[in-house]
N, C-alpha and C positions, 0 to 999 in steps of 0.2 A: 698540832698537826699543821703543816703548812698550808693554804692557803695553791686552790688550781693555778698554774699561771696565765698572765692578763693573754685574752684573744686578741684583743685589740692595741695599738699603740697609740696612746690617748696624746701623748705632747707632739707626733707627728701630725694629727688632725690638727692641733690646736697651732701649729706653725703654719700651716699651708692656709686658716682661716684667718692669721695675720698679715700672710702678703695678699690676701684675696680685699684687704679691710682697706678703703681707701681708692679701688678702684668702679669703673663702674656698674651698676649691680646688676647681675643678670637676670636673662629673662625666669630662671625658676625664683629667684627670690622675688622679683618681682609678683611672681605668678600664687607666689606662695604669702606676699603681702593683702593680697585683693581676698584669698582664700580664706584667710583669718581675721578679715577684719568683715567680710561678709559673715563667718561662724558667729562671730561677737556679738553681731547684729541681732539675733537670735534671744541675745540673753537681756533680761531687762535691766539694764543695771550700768551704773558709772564706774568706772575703779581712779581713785585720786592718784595713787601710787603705783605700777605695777613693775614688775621684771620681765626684763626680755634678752634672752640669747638667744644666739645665732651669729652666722659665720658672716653676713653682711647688716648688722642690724641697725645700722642708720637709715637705711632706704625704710626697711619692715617698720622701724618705731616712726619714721614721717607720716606715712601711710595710715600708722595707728591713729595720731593726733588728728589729721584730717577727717577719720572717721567719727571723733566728736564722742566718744565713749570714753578716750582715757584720756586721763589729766597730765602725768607728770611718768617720762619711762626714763627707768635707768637699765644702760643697757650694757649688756658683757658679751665676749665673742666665749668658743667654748674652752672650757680647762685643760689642763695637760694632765690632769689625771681623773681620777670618777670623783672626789672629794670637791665638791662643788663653792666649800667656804660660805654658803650662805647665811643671813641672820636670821634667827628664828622670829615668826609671829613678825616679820616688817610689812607683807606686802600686798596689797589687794588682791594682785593677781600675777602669776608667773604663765610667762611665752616661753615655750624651748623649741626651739623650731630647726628641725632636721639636724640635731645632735647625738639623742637618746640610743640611735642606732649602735653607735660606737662606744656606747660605755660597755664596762664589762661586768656592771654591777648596777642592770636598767632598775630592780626593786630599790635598791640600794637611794640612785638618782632618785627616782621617784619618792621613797622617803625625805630625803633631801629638799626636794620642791614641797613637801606640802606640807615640811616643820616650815620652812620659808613664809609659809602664810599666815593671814590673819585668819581666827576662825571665821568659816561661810568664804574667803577666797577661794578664786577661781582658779585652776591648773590646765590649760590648754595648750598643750604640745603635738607636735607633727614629726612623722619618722619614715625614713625609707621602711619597708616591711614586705610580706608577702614573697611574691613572685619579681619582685625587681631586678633588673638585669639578669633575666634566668635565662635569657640566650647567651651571652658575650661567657656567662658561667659555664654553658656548656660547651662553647665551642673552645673555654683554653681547657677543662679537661679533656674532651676529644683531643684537642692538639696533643698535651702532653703524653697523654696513653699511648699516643700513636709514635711520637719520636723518642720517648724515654721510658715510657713504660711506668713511670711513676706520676705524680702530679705535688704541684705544689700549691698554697692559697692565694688564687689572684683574686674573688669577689666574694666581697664578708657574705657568710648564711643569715639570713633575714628572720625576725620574728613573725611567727603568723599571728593575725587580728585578733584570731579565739583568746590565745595566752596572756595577748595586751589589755583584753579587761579584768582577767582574772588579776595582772602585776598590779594592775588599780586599786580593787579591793586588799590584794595583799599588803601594798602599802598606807592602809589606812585610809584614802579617801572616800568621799561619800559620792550617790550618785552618781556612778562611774561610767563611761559611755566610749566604748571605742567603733571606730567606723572606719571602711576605705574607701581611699579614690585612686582608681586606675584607670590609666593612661598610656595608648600606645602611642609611644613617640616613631619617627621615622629618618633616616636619614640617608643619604645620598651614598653611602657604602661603610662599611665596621669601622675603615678608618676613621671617617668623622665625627662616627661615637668615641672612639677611644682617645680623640683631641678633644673631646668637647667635656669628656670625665675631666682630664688634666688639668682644663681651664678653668675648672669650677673645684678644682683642689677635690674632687672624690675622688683620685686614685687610692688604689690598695695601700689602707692602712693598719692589715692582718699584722701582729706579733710575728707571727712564723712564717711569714712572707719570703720569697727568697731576697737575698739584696743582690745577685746575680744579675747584668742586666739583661732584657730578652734580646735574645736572638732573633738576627731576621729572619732565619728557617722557621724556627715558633712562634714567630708572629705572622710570619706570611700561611701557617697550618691554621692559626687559630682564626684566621681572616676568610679564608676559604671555606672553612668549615660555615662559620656564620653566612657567609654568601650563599652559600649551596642551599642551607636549610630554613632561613631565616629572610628572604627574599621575597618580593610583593612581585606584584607581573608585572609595573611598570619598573622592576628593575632594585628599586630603593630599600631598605631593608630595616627591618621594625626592631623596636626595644621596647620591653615591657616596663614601667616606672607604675609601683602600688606606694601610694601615701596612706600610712594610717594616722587618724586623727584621734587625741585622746582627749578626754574632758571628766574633771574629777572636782570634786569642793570640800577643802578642808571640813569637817566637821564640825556641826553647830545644832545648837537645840531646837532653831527655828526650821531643820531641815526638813521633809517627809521622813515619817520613821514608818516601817512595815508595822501592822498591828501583830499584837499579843496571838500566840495559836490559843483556839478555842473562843476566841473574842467577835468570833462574826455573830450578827444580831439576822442574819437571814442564810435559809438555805439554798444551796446552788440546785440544789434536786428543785424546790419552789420554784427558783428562777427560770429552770429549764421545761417546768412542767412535765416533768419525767418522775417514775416512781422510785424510792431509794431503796437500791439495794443491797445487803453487806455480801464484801465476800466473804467467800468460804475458805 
C-alpha cells in the first residue's frame, strides 16, 4: 500500500537553510544558542563528541564550545529529505534545533537521533510546536474564506507538547522529558512579521502549498484581518512563538529503571496514616 503523501517539502527547507548559512546569525538562533546551552548546564556531564543541526549552526556550535561542556561538534544544516544518513552508536550527544517541525516522519527522525547515539547519550532538540503563529494562521484562512471561499496551506499545523513526550518513549528513548516556552513576540504591523518569516527562510514549506503567487487583494485581507483582531492598544500587533524542548537518553543499564509491580517493601496506606480500604 502506498505510503500518505509528504506534508512537508523537506529539500525546500533544506535550500533556504543554505542561503541562510554563512550570513549573519539571527537574533532567534542566537536566542536559541543561550537557551541550550543554559539547558546543558543542568545536566552533569561532558560530551567529547556531539551532533548538532540546525539551519545556522556555526554561531549555536561557538556558543556550545564557550559553554565548556562540549569538546569536539560536528555540525550539519537540515536534510532535504526525513532520512537523516546518520552513524549509528557515534555520538555523545545530538542537538536538532528547530528542524523536527518539518519532518514528516518526527518518530521516524527521532529514531534516527537516538540509533546515532552512544548508549546513556544525550538527545536535546528544539521545535516550533503548540500555538505558534496561530494568528497570521487565522487571518489568511479568514482572508481566503472571505475572497475565494476555499483556503489553501499557508502555516504548517504544529504538534502539541502532550504528543512530543509520548514520540519520545515511542522512539525508544529513555527518561524522556518535553517542555515549552512561549513567547509573545510584537511588531510594528503583519507586514513586518511576514518580512521577518522570509528573512529567517520559515516561509511556507507545506507540500500542498499553492505556488500561485499572492495577491495583493489577499494580502492586503489577510493583513487587515490580523490588524483588527490581533492589535495591542499601543497600536503594534502580537505573534504567538511556543518552543517545545525535548530531552531523551539512549538507553543504558546505569539508567533509573521503574521497580518491579508488587516490589514495594512499604505501604502508601502506612505512609499516609490512613486505613486500607479494598474496593468493591
Amino acid at each position: 500500500m502506498a505510503g500518505a503523501p509528504p506534508l512537508f517539502d523537506r529539500a525546500l527547507a533544506a535550500a533556504r537553510a543554505v542561503r541562510r548559512r554563512g550570513a549573519e546569525p539571527s537574533i532567534l538562533t542566537r536566542t536559541i544558542a543561550e537557551e541550550l546551552v543554559e539547558r546543558l548546564a543542568f545536566v552533569n556531564r561532558r560530551f567529547a563528541h556531539v551532533l548538532l543541526i540546525a539551519s545556522e549552526p556555526e554561531a549555536i556550535a561557538a556558543r556550545l564550545k564557550e559553554g565548556g561542556q562540549v569538546k569536539e561538534v560536528e555540525t550539519r544544516t537540515p536534510s532535504a529529505t526525513d532520512d537523516l544518513g546518520l552513524p549509528q552508536q557515534r555520538y555523545d550527544a545530538v542537538f536538532s534545533v528547530l528542524d523536527l517541525q518539518t519532518f514528516n516522519d518526527v518518530p521516524g527522525a527521532l529514531i534516527q537521533m537516538r540509533r546515532a547515539l552512544k548508549p546513556d547519550g544525550l538527545l536535546l532538540a528544539c521545535l516550533f510546536a503548540g500555538d505558534t503563529l496561530t494568528e497570521l494562521r487565522q487571518s489568511w484562512l479568514a482572508a481566503e474564506a472571505a475572497m475565494s471561499g476555499g483556503v489553501s496551506p499557508r502555516v504548517a499545523p504544529m504538534i502539541d507538547v502532550r504528543e512530543l513526550g509520548a514520540l519520545l518513549q515511542r522512539a525508544g528513548l529513555a527518561l524522556p522529558v518535553a517542555d515549552l516556552d512561549r513567547t509573545m513576540v510584537r511588531y510594528a504591523d503583519a507586514i513586518a512579521l511576514i518580512h521577518e518569516i522570509r528573512e529567517l527562510g520559515l516561509s511556507n514549506n507545506l507540500a500542498g502549498r499553492s505556488k500561485l503567487p499572492v495577491s495583493r487583494r489577499l494580502l492586503g485581507a489577510a493583513v487587515n484581518h490580523y490588524q483588527q483582531n490581533f492589535t495591542d492598544p499601543d497600536g503594534r500587533v502580537r505573534a504567538t512563538i511556543e518552543i517545545a524542548w525535548l530531552t531523551g537518553w539512549a538507553p543504558h543499564d546505569s539508567q533509573q529503571q521503574p521497580l518491579k509491580p508488587g516490589s514495594a517493601k512499604a505501604r502508601l496506606a502506612d505512609a499516609l496514616r490512613v486505613d486500607e480500604k479494598k474496593l468493591p
